[in-house]
N, C-alpha and C positions, 0 to 999 in steps of 0.2 A: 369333801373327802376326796382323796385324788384317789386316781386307779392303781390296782396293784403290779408286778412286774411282768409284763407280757400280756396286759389285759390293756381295755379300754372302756370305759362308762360315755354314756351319751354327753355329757357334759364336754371330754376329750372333741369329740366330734362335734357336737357345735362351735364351741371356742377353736376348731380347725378351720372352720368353714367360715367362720367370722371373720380372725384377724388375718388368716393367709391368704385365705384364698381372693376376699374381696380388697382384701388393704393390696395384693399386687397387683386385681383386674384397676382395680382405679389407676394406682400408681402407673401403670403401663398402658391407661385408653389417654391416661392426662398426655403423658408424655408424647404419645401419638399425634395428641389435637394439637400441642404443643407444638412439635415441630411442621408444621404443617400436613400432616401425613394422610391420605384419603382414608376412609373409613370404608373396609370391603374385608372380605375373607382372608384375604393372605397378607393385611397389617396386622389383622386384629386374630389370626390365628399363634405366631409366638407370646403374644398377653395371654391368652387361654389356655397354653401352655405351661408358661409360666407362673400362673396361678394354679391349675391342677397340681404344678409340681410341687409347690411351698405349701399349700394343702397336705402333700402325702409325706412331705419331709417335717412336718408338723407333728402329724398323727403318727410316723416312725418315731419320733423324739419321744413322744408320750407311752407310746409302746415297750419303749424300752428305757425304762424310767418307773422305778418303784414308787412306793406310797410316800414315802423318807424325799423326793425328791431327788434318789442320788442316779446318776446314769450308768447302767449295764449294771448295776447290783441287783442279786436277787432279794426277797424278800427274807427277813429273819425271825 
């Protein structure tokens, strides 16, 4: 059941925390090792960034997203 418009259910927030936040920490530590980059606080500080934010623009999307699927519609 998805959540209704301007709510969130725990389901929202795991599925946040799943695909955004860890599919960008990997995509951004890969690319790190990738390019040869040391591994310290101030590489690996814009990846954590970067993943809290696609987390929170996640759980904004679901936020504002009725039960219907539709964006910025309220519920009817």
């Amino acid at each position: 059941m998805r959540s209704k418009f301007l709510k969130l259910n725990s389901r929202d927030l795991i599925n946040g925390i799943i695909v955004a936040i860890f599919c960008t920490f990997i995509t951004g530590f890969y690319q790190l090792i990738a390019n040869g980059g040391v591994i310290n606080w101030l590489t690996i500080k814009p990846v954590v960034i970067a993943a809290i934010g696609s987390g929170v623009a996640y759980l904004t999307k679901n936020l504002l997203t009725n039960s219907k699927g539709q964006f910025m519609k309220g519920e009817r």
